[in-house]
PDB file of N, CA, C and O in Angstrom:
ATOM      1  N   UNK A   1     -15.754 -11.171   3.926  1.00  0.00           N
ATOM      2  CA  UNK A   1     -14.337 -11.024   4.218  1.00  0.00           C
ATOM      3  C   UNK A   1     -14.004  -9.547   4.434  1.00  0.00           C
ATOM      4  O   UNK A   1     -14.576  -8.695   3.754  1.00  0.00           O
ATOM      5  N   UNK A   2     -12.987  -9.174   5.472  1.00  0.00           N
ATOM      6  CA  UNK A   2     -12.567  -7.685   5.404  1.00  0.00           C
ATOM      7  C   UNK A   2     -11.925  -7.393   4.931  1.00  0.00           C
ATOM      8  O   UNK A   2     -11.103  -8.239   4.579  1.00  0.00           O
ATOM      9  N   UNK A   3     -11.669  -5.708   4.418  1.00  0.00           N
ATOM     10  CA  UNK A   3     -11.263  -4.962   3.226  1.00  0.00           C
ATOM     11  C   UNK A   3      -9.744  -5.638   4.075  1.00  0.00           C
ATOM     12  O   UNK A   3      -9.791  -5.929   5.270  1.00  0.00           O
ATOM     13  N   UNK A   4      -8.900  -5.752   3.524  1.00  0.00           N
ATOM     14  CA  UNK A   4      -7.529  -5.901   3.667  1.00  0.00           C
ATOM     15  C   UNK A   4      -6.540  -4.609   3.549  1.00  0.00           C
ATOM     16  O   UNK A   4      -6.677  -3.902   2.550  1.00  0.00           O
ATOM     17  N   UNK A   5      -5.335  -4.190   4.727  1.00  0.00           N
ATOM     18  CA  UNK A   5      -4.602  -2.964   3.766  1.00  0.00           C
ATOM     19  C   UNK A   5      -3.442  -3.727   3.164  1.00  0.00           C
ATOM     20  O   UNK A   5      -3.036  -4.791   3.633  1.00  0.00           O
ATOM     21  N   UNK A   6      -2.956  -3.160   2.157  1.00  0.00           N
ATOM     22  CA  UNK A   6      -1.764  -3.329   1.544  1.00  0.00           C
ATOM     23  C   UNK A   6      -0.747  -4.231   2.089  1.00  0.00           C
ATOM     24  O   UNK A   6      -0.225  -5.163   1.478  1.00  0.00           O
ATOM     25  N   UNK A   7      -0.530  -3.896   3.214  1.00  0.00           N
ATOM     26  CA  UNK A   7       0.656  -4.584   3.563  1.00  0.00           C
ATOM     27  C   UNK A   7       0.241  -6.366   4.061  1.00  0.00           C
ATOM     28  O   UNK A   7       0.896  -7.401   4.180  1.00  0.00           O
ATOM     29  N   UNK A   8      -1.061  -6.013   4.223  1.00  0.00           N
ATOM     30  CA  UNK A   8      -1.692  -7.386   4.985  1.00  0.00           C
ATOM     31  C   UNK A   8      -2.342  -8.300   3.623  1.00  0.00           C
ATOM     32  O   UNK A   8      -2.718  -9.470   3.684  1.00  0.00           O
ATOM     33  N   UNK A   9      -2.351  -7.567   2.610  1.00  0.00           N
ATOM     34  CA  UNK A   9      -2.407  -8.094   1.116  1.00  0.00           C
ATOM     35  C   UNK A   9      -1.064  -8.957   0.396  1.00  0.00           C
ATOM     36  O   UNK A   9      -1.051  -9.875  -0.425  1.00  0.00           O
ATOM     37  N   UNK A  10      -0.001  -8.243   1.075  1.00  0.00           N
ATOM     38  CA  UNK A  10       1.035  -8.476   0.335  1.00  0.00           C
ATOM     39  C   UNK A  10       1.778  -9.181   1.045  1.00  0.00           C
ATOM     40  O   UNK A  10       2.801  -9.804   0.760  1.00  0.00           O
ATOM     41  N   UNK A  11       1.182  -9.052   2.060  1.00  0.00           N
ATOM     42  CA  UNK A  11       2.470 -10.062   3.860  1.00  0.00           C
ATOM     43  C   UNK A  11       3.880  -9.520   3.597  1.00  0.00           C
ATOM     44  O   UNK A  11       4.789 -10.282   3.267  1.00  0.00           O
ATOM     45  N   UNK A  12       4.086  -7.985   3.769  1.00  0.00           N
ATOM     46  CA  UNK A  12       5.452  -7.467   3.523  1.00  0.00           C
ATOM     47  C   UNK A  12       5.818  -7.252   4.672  1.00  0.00           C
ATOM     48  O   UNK A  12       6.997  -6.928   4.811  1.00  0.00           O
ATOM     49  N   UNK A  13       5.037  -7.343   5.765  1.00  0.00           N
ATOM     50  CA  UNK A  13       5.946  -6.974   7.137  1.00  0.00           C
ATOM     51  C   UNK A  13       6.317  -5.616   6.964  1.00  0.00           C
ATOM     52  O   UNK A  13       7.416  -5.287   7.410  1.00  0.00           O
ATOM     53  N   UNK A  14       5.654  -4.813   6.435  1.00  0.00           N
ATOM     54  CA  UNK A  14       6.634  -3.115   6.718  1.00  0.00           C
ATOM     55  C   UNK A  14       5.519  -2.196   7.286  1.00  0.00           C
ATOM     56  O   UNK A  14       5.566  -0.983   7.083  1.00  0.00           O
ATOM     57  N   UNK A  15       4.360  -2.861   8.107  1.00  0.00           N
ATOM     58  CA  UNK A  15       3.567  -1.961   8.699  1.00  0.00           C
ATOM     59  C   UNK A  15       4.449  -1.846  10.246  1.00  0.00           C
ATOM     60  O   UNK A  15       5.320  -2.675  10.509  1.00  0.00           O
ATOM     61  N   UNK A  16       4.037  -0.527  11.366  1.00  0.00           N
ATOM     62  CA  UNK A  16       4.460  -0.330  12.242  1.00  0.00           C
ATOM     63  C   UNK A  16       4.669  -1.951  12.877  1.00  0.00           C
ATOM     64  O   UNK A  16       3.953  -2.804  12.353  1.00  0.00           O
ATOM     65  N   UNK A  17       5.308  -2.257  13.620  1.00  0.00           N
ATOM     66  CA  UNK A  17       5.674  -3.577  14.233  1.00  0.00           C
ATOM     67  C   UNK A  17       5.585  -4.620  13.558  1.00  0.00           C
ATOM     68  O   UNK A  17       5.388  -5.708  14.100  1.00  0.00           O
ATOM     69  N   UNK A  18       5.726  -4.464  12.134  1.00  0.00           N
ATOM     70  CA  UNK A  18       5.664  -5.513  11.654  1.00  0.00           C
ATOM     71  C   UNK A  18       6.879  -6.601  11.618  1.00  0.00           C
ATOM     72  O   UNK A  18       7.680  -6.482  12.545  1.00  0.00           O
ATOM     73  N   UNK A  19       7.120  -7.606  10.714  1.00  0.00           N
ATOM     74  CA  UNK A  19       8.486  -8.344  11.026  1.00  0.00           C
ATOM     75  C   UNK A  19       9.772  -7.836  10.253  1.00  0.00           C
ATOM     76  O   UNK A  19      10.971  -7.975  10.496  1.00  0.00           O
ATOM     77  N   UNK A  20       9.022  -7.135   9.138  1.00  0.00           N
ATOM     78  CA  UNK A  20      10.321  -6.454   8.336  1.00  0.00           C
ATOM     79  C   UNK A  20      10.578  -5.046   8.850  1.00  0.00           C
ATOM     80  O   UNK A  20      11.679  -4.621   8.502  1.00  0.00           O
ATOM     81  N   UNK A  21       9.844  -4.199   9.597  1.00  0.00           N
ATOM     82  CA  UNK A  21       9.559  -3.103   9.681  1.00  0.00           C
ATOM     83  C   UNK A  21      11.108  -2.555  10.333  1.00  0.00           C
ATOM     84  O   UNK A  21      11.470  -1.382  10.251  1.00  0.00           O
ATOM     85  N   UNK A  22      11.834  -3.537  10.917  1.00  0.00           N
ATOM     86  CA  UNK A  22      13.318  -3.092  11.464  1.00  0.00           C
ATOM     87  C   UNK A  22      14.156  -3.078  10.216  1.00  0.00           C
ATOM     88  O   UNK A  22      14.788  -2.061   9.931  1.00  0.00           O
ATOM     89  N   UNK A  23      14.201  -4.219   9.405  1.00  0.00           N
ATOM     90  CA  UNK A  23      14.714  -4.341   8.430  1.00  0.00           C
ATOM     91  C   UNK A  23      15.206  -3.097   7.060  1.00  0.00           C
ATOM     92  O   UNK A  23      16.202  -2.465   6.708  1.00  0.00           O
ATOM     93  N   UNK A  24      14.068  -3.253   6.735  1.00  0.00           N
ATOM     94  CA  UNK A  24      13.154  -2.435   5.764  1.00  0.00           C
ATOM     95  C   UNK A  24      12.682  -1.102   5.857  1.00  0.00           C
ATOM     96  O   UNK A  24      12.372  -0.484   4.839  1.00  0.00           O
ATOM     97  N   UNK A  25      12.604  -0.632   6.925  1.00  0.00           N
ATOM     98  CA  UNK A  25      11.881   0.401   7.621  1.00  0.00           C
ATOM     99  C   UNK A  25      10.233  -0.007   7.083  1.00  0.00           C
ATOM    100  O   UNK A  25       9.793  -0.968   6.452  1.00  0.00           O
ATOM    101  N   UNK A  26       9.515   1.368   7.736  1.00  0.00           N
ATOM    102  CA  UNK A  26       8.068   1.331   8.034  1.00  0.00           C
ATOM    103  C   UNK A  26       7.465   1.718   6.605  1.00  0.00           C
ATOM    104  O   UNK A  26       7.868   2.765   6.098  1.00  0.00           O
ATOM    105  N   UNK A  27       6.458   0.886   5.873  1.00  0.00           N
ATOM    106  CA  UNK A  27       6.013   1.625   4.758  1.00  0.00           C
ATOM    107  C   UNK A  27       4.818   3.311   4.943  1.00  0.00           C
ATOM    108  O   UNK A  27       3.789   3.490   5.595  1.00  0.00           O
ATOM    109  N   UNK A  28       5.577   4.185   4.073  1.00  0.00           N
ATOM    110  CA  UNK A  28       4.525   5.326   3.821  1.00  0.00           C
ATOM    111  C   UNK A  28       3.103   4.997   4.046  1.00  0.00           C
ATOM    112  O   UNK A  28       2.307   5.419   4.884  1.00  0.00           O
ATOM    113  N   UNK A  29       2.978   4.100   3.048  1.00  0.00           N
ATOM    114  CA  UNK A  29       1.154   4.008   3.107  1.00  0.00           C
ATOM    115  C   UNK A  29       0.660   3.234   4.677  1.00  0.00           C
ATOM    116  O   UNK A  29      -0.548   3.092   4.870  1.00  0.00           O
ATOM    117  N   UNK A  30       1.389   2.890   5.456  1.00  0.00           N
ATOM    118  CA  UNK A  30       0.676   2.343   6.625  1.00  0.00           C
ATOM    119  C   UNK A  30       1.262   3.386   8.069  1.00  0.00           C
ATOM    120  O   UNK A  30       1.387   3.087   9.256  1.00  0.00           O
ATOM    121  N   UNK A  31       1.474   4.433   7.468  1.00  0.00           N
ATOM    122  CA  UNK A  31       1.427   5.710   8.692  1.00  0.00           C
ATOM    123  C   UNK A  31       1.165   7.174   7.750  1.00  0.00           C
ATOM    124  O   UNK A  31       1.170   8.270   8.311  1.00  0.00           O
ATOM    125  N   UNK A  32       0.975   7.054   6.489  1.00  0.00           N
ATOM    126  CA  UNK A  32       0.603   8.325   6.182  1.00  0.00           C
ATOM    127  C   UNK A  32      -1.291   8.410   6.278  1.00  0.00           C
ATOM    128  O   UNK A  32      -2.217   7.807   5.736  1.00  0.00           O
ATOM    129  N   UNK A  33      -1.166   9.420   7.199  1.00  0.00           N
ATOM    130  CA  UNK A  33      -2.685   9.608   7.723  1.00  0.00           C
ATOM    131  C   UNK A  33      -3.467  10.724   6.718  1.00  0.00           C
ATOM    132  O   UNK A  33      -4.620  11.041   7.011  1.00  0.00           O
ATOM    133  N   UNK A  34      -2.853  11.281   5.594  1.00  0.00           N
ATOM    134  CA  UNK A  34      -3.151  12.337   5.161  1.00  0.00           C
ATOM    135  C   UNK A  34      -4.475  11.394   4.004  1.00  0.00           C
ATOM    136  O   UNK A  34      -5.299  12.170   3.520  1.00  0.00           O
ATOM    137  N   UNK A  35      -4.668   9.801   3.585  1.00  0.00           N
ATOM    138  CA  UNK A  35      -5.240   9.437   3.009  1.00  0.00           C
ATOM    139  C   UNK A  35      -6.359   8.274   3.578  1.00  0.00           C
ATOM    140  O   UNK A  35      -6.966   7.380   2.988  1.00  0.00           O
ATOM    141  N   UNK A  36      -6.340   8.780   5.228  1.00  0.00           N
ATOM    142  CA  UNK A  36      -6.800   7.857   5.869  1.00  0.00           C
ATOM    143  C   UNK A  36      -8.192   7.478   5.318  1.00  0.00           C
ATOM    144  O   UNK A  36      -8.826   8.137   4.494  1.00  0.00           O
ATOM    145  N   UNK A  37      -8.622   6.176   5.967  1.00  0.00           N
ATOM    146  CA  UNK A  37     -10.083   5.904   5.745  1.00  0.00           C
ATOM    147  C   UNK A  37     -10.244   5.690   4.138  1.00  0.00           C
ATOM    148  O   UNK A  37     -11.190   4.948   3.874  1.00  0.00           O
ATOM    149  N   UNK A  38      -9.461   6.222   2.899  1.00  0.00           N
ATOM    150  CA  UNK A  38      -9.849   6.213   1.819  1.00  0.00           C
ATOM    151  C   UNK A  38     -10.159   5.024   1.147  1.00  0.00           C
ATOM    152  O   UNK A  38      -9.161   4.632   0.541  1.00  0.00           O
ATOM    153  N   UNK A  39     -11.451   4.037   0.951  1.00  0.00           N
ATOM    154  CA  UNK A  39     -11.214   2.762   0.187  1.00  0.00           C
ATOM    155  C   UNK A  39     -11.620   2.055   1.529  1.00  0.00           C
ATOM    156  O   UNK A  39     -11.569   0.825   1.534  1.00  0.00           O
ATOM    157  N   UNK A  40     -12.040   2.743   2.726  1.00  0.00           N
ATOM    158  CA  UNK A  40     -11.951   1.641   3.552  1.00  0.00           C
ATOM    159  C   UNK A  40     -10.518   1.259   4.190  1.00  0.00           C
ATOM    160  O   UNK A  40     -10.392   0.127   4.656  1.00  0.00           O
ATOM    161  N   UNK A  41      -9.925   1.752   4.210  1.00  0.00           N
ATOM    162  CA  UNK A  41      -8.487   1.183   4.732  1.00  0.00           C
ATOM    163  C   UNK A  41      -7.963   2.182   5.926  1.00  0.00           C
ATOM    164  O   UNK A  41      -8.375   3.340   6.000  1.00  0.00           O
ATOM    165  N   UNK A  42      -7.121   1.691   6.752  1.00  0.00           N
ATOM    166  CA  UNK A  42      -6.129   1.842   7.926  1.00  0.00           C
ATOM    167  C   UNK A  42      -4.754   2.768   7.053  1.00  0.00           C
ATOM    168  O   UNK A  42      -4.047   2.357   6.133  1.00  0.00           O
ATOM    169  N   UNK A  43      -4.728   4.287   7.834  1.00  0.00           N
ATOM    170  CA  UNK A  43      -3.697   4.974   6.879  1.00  0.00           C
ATOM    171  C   UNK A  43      -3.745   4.955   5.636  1.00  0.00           C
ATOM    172  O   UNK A  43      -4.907   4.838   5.249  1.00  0.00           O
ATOM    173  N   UNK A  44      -2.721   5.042   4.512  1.00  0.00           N
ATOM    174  CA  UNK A  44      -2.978   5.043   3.088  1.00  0.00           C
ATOM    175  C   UNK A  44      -3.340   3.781   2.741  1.00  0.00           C
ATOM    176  O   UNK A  44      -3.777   3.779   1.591  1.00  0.00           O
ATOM    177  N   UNK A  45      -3.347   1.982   3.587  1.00  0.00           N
ATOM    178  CA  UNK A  45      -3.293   1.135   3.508  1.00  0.00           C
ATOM    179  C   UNK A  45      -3.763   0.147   1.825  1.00  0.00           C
ATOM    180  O   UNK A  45      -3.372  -0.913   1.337  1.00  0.00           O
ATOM    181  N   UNK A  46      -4.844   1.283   1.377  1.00  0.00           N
ATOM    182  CA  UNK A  46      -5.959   1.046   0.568  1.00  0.00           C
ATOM    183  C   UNK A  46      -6.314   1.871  -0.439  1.00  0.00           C
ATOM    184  O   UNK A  46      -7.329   1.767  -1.127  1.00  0.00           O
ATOM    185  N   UNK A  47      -4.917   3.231  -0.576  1.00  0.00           N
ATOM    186  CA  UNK A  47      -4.572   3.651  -1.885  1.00  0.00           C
ATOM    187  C   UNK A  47      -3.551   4.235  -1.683  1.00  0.00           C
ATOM    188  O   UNK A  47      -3.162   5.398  -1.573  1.00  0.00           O
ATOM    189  N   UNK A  48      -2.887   2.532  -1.623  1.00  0.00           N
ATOM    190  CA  UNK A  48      -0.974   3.031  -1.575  1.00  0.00           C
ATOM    191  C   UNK A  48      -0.706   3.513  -2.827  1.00  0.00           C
ATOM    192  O   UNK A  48       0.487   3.816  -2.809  1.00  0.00           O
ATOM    193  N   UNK A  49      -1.171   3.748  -3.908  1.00  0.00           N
ATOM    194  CA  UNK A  49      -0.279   4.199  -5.301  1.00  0.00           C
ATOM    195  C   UNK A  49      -0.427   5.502  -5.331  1.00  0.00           C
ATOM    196  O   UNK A  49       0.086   6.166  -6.232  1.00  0.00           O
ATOM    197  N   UNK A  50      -1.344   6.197  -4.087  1.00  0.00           N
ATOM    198  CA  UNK A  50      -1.235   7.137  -4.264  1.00  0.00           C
ATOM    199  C   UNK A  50      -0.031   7.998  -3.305  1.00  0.00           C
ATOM    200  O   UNK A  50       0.064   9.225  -3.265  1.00  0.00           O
ATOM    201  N   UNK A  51       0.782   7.084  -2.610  1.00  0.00           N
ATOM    202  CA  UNK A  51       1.781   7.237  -1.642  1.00  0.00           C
ATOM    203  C   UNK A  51       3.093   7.002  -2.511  1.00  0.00           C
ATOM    204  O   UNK A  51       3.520   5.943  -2.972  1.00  0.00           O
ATOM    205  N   UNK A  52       3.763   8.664  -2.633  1.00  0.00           N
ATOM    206  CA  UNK A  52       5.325   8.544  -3.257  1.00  0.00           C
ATOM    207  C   UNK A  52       6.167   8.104  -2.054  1.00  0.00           C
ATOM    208  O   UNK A  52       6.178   8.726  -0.992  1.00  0.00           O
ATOM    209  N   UNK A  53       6.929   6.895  -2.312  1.00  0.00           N
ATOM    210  CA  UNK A  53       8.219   6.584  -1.454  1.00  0.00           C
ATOM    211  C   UNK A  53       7.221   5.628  -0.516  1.00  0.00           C
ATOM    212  O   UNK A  53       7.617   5.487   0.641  1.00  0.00           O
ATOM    213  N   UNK A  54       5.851   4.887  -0.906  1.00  0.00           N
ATOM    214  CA  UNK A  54       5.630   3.762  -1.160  1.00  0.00           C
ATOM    215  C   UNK A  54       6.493   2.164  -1.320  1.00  0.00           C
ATOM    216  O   UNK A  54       7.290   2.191  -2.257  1.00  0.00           O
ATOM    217  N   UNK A  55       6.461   1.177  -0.766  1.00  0.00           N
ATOM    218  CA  UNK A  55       7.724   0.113  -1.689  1.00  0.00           C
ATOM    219  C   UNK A  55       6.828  -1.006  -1.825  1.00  0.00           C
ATOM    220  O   UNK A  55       5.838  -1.330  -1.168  1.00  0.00           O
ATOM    221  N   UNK A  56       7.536  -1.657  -3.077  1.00  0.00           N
ATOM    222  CA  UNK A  56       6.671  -3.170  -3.879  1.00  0.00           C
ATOM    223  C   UNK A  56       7.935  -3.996  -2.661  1.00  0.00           C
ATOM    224  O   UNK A  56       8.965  -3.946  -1.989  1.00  0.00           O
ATOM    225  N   UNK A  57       7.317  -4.365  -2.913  1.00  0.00           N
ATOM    226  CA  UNK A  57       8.515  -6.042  -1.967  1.00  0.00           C
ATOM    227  C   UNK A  57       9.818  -6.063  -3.270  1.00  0.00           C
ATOM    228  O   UNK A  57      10.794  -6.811  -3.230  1.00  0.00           O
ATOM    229  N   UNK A  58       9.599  -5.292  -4.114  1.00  0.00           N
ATOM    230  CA  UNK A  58      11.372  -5.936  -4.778  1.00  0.00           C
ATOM    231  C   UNK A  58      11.922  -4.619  -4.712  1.00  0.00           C
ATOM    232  O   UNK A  58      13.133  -4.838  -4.687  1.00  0.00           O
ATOM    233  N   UNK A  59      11.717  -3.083  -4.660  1.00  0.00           N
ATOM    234  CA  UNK A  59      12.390  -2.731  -4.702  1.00  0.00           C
ATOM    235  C   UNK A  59      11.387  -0.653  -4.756  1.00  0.00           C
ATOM    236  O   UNK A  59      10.209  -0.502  -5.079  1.00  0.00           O
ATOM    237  N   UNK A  60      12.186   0.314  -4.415  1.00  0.00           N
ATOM    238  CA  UNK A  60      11.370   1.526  -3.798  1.00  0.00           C
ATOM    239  C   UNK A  60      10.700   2.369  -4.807  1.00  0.00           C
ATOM    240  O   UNK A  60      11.141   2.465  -5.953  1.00  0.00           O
ATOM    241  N   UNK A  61      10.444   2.517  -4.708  1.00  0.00           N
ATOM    242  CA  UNK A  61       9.384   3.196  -6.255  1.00  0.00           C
ATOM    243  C   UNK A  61       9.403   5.082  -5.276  1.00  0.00           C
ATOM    244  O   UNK A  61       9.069   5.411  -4.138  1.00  0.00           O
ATOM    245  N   UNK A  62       9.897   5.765  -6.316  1.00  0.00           N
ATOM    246  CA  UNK A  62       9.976   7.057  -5.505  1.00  0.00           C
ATOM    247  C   UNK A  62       8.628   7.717  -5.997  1.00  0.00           C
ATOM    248  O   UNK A  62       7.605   7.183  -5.568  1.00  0.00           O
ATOM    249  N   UNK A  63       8.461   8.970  -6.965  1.00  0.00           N
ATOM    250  CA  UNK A  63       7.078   9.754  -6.966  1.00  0.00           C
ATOM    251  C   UNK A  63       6.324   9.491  -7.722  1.00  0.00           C
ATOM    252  O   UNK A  63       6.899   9.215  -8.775  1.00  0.00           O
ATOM    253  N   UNK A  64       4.822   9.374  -7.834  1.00  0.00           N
ATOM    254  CA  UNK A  64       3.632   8.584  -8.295  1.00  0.00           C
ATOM    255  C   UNK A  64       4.068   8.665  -9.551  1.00  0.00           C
ATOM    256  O   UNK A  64       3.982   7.590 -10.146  1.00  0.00           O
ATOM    257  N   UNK A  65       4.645   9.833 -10.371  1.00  0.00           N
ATOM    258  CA  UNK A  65       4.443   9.115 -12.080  1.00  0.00           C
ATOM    259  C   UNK A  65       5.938   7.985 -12.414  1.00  0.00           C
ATOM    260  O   UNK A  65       6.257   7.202 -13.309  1.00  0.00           O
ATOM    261  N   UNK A  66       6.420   8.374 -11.376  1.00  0.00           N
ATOM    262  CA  UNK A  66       7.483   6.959 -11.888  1.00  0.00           C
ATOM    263  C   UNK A  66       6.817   5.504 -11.169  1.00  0.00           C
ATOM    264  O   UNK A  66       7.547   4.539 -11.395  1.00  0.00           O
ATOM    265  N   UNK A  67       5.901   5.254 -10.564  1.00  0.00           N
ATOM    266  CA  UNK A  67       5.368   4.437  -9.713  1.00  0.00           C
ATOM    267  C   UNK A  67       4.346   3.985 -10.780  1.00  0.00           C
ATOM    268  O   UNK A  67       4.555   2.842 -11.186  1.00  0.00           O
ATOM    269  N   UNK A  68       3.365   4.576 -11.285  1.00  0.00           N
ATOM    270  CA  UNK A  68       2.054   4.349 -11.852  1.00  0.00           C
ATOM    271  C   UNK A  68       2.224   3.478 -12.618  1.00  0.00           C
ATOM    272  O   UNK A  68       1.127   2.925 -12.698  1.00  0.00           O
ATOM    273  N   UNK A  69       3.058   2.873 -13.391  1.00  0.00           N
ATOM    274  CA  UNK A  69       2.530   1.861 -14.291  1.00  0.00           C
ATOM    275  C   UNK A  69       2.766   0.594 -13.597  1.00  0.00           C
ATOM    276  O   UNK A  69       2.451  -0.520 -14.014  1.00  0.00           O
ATOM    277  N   UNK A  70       3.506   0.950 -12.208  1.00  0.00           N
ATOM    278  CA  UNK A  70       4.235  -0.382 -11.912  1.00  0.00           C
ATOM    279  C   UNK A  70       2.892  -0.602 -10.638  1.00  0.00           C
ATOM    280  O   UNK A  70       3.085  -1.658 -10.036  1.00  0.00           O
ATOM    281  N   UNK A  71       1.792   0.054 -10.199  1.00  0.00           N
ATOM    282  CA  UNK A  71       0.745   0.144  -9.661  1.00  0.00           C
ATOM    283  C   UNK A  71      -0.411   0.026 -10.194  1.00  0.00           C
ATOM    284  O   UNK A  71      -1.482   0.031  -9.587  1.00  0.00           O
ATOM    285  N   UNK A  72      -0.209  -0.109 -11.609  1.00  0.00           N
ATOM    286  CA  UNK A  72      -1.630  -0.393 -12.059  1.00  0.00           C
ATOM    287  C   UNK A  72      -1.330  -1.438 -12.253  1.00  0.00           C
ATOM    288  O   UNK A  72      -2.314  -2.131 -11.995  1.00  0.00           O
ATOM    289  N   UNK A  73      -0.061  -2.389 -12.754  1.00  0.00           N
ATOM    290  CA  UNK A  73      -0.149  -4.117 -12.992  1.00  0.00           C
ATOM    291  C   UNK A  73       0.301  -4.786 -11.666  1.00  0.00           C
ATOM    292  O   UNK A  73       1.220  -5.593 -11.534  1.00  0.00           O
ATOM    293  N   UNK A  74      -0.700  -4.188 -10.506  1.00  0.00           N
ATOM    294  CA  UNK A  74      -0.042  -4.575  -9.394  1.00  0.00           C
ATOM    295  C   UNK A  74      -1.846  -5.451  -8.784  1.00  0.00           C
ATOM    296  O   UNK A  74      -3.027  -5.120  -8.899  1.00  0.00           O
ATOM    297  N   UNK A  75      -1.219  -6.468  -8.244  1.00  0.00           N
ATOM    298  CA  UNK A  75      -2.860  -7.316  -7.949  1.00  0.00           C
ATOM    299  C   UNK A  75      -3.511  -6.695  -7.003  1.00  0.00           C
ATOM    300  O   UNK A  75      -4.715  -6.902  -7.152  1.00  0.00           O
ATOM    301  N   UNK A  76      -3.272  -5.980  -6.028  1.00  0.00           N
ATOM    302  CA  UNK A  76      -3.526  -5.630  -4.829  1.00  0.00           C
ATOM    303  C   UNK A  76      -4.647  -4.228  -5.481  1.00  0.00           C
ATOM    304  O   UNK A  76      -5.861  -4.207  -5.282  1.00  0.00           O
ATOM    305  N   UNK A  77      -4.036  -3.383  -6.097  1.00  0.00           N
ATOM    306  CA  UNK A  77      -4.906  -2.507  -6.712  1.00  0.00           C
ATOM    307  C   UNK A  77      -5.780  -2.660  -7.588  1.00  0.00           C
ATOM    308  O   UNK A  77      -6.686  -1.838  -7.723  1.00  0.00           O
ATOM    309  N   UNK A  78      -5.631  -4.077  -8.579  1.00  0.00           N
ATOM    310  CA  UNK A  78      -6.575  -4.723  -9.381  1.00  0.00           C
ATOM    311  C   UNK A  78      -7.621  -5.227  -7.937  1.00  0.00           C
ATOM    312  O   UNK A  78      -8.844  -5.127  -8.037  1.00  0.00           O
ATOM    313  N   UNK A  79      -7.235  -5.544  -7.166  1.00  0.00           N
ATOM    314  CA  UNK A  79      -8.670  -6.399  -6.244  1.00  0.00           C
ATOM    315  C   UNK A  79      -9.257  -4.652  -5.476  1.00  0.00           C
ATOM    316  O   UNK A  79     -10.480  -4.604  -5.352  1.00  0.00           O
ATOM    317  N   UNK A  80      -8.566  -3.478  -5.051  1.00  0.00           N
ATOM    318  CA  UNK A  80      -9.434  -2.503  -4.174  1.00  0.00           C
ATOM    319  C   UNK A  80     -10.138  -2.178  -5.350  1.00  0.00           C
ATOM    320  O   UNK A  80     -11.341  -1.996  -5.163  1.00  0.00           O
ATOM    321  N   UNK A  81      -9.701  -2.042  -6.615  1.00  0.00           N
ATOM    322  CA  UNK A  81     -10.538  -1.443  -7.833  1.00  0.00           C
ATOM    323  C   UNK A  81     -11.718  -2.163  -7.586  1.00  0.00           C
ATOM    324  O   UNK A  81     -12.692  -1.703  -6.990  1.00  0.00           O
ATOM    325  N   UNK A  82     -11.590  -3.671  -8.203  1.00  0.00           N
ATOM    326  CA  UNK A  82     -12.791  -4.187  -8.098  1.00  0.00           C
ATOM    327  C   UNK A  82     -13.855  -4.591  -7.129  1.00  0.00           C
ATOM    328  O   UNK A  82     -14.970  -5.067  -7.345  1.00  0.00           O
ATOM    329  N   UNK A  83     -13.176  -4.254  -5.867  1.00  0.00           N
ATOM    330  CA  UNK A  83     -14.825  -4.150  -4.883  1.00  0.00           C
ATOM    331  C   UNK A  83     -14.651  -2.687  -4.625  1.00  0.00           C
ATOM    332  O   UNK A  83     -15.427  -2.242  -3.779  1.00  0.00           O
ATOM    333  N   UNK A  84     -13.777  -1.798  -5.180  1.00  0.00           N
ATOM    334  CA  UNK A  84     -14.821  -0.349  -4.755  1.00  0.00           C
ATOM    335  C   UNK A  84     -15.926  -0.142  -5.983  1.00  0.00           C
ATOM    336  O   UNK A  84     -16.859   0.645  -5.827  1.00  0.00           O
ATOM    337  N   UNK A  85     -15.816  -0.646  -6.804  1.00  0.00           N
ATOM    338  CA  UNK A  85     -16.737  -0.471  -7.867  1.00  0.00           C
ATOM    339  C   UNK A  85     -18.358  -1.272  -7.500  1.00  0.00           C
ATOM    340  O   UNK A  85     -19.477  -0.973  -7.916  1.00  0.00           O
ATOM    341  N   UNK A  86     -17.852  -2.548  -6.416  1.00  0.00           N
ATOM    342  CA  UNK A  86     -19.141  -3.092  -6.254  1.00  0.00           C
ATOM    343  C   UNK A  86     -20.372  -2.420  -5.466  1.00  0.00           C
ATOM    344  O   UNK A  86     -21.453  -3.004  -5.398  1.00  0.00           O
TER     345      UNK A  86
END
């Protein structure tokens, strides 16, 4: 199966053209290029927690230490953890 990014993990629609992406605007982690490739992923796609102003589907999480706890009990980062370790 292929590495999945974030947004295609979560079916949030907030990548470029996605269905929420008018809505919602565009998420950070699927145009910030500064973390590209990392994990295997498209843009930050694949270590969004490390993207401040990042969003969960309920609501915007602004800079990583107010984000982090709500990113580590998050499934999407429980599954890149466990196959980058494999």
């Amino acid at each position: 199966m292929a590495k999945q990014n974030c947004w295609e993990f979560k079916k949030c629609g907030r990548q470029p053209g996605g269905p929420k992406a008018a809505e919602l605007g565009v998420c950070m982690a699927a145009t910030d290029a500064t973390l590209a490739g990392q994990n295997g992923g498209k843009a930050a796609g694949r270590i969004c927690w490390k993207i401040a102003g990042s969003m969960s589907p309920d609501k915007k999480r602004g800079v990583f230490s107010a984000k982090l706890l709500t990113c580590l009990a998050c499934d999407f980062y429980s599954v890149v953890q466990a196959e980058e370790k494999k």
